[in-house]
mmCIF file of the N, C-alpha and C atoms, coordinates in Angstrom:
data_MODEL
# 
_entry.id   MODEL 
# 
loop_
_atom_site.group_PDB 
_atom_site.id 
_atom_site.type_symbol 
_atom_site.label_atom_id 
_atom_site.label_alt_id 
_atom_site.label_comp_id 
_atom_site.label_asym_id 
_atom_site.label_entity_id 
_atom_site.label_seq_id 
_atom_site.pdbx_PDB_ins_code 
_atom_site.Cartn_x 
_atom_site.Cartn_y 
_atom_site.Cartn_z 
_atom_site.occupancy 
_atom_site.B_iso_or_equiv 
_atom_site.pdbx_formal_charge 
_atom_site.auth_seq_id 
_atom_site.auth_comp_id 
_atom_site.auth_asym_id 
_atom_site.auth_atom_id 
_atom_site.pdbx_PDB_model_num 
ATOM 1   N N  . UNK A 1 1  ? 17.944 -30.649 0.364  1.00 0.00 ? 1  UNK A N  1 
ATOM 2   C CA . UNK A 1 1  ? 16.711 -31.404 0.426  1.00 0.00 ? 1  UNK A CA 1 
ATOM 3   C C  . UNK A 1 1  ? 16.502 -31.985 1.827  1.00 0.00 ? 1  UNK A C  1 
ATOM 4   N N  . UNK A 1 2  ? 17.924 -32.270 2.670  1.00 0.00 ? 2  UNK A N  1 
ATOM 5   C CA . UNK A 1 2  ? 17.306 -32.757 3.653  1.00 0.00 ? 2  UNK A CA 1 
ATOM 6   C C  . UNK A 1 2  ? 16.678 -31.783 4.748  1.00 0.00 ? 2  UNK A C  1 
ATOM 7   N N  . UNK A 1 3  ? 17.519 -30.797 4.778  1.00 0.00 ? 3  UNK A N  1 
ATOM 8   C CA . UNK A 1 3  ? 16.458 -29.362 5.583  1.00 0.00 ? 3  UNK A CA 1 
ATOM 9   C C  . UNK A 1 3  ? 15.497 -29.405 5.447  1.00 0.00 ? 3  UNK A C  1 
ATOM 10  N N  . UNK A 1 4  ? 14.636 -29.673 3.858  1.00 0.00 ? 4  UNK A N  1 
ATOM 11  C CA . UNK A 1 4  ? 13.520 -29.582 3.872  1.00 0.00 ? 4  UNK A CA 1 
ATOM 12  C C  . UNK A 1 4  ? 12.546 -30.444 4.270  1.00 0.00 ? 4  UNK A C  1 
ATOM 13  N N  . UNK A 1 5  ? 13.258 -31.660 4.001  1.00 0.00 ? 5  UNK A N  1 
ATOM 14  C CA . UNK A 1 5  ? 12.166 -32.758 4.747  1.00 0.00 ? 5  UNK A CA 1 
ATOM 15  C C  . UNK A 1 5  ? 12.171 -32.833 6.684  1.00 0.00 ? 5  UNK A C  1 
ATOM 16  N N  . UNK A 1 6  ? 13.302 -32.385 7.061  1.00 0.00 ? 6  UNK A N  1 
ATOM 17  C CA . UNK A 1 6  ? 13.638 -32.152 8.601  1.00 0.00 ? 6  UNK A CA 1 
ATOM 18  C C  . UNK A 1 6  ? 12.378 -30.900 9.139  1.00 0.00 ? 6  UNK A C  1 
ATOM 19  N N  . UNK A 1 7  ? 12.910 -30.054 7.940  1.00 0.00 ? 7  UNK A N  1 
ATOM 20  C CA . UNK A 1 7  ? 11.542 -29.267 8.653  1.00 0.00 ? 7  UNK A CA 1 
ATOM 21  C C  . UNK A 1 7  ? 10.257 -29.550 8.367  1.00 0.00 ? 7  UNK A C  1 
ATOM 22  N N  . UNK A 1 8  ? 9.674  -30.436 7.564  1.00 0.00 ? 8  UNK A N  1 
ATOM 23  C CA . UNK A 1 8  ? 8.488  -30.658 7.166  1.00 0.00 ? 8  UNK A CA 1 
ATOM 24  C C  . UNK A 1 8  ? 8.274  -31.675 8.379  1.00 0.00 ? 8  UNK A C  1 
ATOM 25  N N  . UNK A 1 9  ? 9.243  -32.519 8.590  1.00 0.00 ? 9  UNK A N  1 
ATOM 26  C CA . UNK A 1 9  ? 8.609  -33.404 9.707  1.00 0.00 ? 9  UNK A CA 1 
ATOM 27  C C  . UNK A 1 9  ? 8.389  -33.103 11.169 1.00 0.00 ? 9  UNK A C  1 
ATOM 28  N N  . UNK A 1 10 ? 9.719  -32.198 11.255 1.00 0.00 ? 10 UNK A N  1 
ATOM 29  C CA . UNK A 1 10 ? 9.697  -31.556 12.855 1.00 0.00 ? 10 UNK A CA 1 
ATOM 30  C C  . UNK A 1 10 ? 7.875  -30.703 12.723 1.00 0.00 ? 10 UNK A C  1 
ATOM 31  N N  . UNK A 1 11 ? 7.475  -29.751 11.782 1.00 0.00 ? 11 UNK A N  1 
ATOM 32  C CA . UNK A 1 11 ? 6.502  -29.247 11.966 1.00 0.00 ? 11 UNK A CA 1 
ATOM 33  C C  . UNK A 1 11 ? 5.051  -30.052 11.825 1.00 0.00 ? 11 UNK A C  1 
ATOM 34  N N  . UNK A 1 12 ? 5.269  -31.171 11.357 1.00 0.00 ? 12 UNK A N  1 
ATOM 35  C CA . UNK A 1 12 ? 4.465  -32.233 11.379 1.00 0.00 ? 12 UNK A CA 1 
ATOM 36  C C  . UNK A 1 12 ? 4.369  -32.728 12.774 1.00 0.00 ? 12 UNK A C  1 
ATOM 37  N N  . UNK A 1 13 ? 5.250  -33.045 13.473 1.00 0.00 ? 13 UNK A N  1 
ATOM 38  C CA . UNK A 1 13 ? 5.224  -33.645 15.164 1.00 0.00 ? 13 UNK A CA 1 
ATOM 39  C C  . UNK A 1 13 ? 4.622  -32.117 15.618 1.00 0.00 ? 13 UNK A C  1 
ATOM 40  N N  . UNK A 1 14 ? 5.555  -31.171 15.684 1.00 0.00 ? 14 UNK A N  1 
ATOM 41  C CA . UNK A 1 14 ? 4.704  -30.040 16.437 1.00 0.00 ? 14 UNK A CA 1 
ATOM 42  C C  . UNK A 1 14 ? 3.076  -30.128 16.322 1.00 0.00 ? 14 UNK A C  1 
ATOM 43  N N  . UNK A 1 15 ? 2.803  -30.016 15.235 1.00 0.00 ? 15 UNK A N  1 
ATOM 44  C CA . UNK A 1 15 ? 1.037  -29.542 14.898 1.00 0.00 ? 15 UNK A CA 1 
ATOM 45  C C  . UNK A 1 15 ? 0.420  -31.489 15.691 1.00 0.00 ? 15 UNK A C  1 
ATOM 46  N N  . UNK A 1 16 ? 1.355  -32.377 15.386 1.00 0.00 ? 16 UNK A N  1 
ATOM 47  C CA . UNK A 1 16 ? 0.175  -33.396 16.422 1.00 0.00 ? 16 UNK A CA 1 
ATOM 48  C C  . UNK A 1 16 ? 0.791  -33.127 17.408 1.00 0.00 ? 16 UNK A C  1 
ATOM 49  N N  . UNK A 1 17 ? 1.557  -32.740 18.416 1.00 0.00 ? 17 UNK A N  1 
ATOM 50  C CA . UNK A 1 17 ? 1.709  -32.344 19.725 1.00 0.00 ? 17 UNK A CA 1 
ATOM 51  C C  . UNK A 1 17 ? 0.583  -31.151 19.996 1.00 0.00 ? 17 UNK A C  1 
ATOM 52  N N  . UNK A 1 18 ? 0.177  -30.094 19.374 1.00 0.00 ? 18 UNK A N  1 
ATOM 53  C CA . UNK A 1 18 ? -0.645 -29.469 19.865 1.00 0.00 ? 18 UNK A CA 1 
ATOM 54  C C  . UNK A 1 18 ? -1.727 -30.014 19.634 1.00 0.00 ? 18 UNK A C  1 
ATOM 55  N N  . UNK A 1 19 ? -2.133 -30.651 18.486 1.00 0.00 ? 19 UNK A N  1 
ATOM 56  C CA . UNK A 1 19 ? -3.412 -30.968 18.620 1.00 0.00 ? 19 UNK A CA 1 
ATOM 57  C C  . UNK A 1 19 ? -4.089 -32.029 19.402 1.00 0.00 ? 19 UNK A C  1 
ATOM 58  N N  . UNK A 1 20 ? -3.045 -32.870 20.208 1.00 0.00 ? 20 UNK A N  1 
ATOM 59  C CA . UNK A 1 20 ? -3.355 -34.012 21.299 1.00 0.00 ? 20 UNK A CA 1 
ATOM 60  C C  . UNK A 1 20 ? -3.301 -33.448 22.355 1.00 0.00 ? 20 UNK A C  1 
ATOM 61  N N  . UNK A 1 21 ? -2.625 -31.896 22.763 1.00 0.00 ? 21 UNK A N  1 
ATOM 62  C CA . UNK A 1 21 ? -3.256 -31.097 23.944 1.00 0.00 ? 21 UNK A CA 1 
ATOM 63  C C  . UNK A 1 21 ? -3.913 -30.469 23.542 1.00 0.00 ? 21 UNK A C  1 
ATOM 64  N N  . UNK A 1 22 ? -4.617 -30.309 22.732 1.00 0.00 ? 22 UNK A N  1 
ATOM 65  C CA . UNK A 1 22 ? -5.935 -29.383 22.495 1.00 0.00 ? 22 UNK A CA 1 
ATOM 66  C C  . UNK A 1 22 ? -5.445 -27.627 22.186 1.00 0.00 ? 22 UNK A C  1 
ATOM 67  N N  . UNK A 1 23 ? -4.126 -27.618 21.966 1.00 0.00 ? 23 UNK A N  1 
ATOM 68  C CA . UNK A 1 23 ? -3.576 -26.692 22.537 1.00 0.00 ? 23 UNK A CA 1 
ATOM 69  C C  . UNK A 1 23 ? -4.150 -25.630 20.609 1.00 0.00 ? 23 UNK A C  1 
ATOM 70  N N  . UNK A 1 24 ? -4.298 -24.065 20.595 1.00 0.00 ? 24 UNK A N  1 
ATOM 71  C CA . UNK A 1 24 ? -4.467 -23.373 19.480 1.00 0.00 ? 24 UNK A CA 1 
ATOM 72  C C  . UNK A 1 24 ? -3.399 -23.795 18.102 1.00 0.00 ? 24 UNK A C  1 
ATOM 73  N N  . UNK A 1 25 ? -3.334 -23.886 17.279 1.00 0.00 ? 25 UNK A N  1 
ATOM 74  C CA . UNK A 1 25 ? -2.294 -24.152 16.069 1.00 0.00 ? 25 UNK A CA 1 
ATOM 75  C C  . UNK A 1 25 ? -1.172 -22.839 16.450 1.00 0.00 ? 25 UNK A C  1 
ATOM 76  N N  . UNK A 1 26 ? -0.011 -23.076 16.466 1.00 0.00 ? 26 UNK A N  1 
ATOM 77  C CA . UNK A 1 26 ? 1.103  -21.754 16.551 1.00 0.00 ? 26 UNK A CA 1 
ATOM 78  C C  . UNK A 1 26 ? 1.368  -21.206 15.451 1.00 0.00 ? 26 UNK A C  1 
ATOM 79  N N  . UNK A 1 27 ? 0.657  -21.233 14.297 1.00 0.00 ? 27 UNK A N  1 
ATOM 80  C CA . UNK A 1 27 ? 0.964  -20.458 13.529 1.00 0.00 ? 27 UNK A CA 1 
ATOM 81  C C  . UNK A 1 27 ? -0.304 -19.386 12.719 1.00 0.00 ? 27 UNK A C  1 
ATOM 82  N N  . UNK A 1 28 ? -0.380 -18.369 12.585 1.00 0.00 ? 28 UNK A N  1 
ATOM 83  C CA . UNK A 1 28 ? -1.456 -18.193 11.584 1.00 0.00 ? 28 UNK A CA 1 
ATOM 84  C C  . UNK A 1 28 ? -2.487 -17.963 10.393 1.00 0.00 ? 28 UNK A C  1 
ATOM 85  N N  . UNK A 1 29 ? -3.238 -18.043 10.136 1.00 0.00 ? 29 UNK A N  1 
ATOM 86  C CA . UNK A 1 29 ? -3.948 -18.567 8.748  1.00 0.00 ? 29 UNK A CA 1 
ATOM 87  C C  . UNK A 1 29 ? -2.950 -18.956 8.393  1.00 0.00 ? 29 UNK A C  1 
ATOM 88  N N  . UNK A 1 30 ? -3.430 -20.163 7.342  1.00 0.00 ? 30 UNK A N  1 
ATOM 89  C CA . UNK A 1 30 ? -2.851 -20.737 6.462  1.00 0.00 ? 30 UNK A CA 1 
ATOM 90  C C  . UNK A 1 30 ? -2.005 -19.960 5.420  1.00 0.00 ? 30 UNK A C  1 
ATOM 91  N N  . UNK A 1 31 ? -3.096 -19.422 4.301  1.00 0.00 ? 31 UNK A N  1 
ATOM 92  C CA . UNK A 1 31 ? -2.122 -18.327 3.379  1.00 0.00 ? 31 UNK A CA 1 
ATOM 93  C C  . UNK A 1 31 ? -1.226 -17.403 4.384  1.00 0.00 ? 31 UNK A C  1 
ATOM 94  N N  . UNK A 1 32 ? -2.197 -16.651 4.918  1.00 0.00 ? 32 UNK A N  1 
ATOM 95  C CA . UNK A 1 32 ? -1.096 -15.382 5.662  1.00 0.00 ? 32 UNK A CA 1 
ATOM 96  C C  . UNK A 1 32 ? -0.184 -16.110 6.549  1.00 0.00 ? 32 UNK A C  1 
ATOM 97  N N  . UNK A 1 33 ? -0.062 -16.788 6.752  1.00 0.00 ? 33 UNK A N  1 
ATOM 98  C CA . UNK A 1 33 ? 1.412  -17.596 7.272  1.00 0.00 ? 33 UNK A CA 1 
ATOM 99  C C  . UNK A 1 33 ? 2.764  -17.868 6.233  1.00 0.00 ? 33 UNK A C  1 
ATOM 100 N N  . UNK A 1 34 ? 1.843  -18.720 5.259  1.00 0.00 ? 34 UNK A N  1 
ATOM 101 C CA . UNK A 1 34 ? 3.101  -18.915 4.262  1.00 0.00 ? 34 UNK A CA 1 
ATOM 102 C C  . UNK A 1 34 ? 3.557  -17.712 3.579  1.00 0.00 ? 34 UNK A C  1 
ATOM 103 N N  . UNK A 1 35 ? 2.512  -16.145 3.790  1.00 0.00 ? 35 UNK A N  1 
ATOM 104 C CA . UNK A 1 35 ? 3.177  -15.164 3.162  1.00 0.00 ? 35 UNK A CA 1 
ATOM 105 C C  . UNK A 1 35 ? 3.927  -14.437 3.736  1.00 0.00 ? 35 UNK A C  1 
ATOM 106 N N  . UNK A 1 36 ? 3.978  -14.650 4.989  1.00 0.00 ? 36 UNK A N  1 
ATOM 107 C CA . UNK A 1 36 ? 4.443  -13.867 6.274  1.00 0.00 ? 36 UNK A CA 1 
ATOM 108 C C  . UNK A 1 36 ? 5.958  -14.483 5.928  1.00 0.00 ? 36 UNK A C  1 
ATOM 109 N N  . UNK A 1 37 ? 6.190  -15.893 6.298  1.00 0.00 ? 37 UNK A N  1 
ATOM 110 C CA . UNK A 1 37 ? 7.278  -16.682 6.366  1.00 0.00 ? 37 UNK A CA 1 
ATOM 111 C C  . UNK A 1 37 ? 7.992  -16.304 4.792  1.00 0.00 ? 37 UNK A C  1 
ATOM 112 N N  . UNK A 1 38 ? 7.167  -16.329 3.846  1.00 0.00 ? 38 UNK A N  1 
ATOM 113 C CA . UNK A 1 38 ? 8.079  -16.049 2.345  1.00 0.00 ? 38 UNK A CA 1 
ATOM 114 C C  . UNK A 1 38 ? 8.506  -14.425 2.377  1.00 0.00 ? 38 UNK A C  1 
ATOM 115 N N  . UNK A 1 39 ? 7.912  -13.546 3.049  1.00 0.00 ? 39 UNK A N  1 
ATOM 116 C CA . UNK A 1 39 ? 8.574  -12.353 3.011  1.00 0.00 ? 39 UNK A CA 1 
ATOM 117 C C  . UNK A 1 39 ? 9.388  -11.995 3.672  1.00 0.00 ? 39 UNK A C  1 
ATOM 118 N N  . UNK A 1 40 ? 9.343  -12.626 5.252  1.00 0.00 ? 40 UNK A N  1 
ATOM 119 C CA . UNK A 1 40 ? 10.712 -12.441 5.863  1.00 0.00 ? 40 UNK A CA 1 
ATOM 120 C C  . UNK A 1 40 ? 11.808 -13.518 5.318  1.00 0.00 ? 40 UNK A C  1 
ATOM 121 N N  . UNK A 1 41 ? 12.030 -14.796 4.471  1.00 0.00 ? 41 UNK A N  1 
ATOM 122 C CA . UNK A 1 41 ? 12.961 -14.946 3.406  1.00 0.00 ? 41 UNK A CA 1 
ATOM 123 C C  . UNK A 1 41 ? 13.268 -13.823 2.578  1.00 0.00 ? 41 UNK A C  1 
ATOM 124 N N  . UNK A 1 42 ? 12.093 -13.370 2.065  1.00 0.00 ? 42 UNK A N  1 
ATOM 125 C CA . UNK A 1 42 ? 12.980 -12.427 1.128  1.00 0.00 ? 42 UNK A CA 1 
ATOM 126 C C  . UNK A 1 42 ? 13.829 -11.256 1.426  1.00 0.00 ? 42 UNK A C  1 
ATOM 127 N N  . UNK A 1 43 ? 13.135 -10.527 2.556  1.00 0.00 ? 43 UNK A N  1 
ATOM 128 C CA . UNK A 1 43 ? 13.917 -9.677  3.062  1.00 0.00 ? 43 UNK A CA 1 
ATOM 129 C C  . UNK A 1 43 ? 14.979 -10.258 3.747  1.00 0.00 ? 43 UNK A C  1 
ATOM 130 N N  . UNK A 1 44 ? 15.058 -11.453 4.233  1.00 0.00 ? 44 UNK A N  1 
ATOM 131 C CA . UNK A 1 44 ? 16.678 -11.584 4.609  1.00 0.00 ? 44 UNK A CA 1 
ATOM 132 C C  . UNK A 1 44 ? 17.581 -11.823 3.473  1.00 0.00 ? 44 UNK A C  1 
ATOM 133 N N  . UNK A 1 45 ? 17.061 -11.983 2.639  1.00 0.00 ? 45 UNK A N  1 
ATOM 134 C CA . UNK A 1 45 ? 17.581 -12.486 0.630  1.00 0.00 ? 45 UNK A CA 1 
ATOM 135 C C  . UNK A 1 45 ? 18.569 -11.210 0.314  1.00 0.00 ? 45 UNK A C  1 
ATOM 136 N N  . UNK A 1 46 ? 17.265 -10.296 0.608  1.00 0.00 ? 46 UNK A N  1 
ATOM 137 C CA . UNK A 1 46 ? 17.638 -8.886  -0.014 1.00 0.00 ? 46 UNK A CA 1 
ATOM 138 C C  . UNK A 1 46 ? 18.736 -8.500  0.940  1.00 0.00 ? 46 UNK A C  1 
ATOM 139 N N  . UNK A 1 47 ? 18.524 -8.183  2.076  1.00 0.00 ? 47 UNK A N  1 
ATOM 140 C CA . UNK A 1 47 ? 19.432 -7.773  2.452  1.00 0.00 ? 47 UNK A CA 1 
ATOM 141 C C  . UNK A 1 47 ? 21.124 -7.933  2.607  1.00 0.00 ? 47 UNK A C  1 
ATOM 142 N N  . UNK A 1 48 ? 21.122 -9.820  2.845  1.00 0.00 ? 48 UNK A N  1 
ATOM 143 C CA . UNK A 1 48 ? 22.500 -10.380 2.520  1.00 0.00 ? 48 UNK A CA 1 
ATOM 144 C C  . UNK A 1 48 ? 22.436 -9.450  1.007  1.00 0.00 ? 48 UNK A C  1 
ATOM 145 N N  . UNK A 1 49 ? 21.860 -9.411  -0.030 1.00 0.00 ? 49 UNK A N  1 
ATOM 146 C CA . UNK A 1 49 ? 22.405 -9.213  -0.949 1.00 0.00 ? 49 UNK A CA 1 
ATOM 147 C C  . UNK A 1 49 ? 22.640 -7.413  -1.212 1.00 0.00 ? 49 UNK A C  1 
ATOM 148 N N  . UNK A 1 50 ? 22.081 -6.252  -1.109 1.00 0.00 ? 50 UNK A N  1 
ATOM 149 C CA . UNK A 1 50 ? 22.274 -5.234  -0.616 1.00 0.00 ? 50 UNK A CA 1 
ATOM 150 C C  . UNK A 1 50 ? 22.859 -4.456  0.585  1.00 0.00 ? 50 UNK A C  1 
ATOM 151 N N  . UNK A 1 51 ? 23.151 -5.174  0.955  1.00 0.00 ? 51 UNK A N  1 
ATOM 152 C CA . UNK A 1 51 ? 23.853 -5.140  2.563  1.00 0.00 ? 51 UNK A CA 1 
ATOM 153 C C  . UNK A 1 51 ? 25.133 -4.090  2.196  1.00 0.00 ? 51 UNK A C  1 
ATOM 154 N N  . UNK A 1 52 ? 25.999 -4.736  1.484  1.00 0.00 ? 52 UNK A N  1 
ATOM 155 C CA . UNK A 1 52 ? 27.022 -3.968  1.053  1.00 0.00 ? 52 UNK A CA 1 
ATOM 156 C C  . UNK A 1 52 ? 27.002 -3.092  0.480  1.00 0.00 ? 52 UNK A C  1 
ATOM 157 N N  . UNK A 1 53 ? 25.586 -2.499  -0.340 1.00 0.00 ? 53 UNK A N  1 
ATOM 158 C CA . UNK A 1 53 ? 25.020 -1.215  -0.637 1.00 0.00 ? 53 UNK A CA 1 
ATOM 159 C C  . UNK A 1 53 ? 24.746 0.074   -0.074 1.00 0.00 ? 53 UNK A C  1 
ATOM 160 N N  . UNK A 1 54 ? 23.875 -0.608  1.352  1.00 0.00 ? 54 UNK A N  1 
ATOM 161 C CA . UNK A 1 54 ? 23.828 0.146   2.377  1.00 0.00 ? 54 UNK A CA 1 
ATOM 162 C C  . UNK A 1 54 ? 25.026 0.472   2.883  1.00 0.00 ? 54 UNK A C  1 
ATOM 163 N N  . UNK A 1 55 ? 25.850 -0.218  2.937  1.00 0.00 ? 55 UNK A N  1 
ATOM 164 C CA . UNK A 1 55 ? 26.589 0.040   3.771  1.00 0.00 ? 55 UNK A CA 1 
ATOM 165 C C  . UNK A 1 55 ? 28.337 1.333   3.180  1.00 0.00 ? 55 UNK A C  1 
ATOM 166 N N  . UNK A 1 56 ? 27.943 1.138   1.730  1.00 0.00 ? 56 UNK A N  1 
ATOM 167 C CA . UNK A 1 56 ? 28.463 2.122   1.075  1.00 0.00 ? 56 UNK A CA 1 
ATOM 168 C C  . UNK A 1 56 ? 27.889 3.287   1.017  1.00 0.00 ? 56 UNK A C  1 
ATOM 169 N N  . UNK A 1 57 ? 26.811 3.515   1.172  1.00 0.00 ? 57 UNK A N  1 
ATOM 170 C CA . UNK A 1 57 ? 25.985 4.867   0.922  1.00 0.00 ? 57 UNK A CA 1 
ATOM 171 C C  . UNK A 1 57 ? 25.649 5.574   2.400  1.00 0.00 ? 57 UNK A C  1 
ATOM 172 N N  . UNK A 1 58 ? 25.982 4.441   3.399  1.00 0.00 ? 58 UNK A N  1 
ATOM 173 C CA . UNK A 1 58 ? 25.745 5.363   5.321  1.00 0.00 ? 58 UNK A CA 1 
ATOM 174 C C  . UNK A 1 58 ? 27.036 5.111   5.495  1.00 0.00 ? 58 UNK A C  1 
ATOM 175 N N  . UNK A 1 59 ? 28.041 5.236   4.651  1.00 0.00 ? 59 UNK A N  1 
ATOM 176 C CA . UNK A 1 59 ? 29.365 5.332   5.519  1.00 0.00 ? 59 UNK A CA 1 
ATOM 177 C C  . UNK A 1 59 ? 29.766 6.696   5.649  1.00 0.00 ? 59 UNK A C  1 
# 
């Protein structure tokens, strides 16, 4: 839980640091961001977890 609030706040200071330089938001759209970010979780999910799959079948 605390990761999660660390990152909720660090990205909270980021977005008012850009927006007091006027600077573009660093991330994009809203949805297609959070789907972007949830699929590269999953594929790192999958892979820790298949990893050792692959790695039996290209040996």
């Amino acid at each position: 839980m605390k990761e999660i609030i660390l990152a909720l706040v660090t990205g909270l200071v980021v977005g008012i640091v850009f927006a007091a330089l006027k600077l573009p938001i660093p991330a994009p759209p809203a949805l297609a961001g959070v789907a972007g970010i949830v699929g590269i979780y999953l594929g790192f999910k999958v892979m820790l977890w298949m990893g050792p799959v692959f790695t039996e079948i290209f040996k």
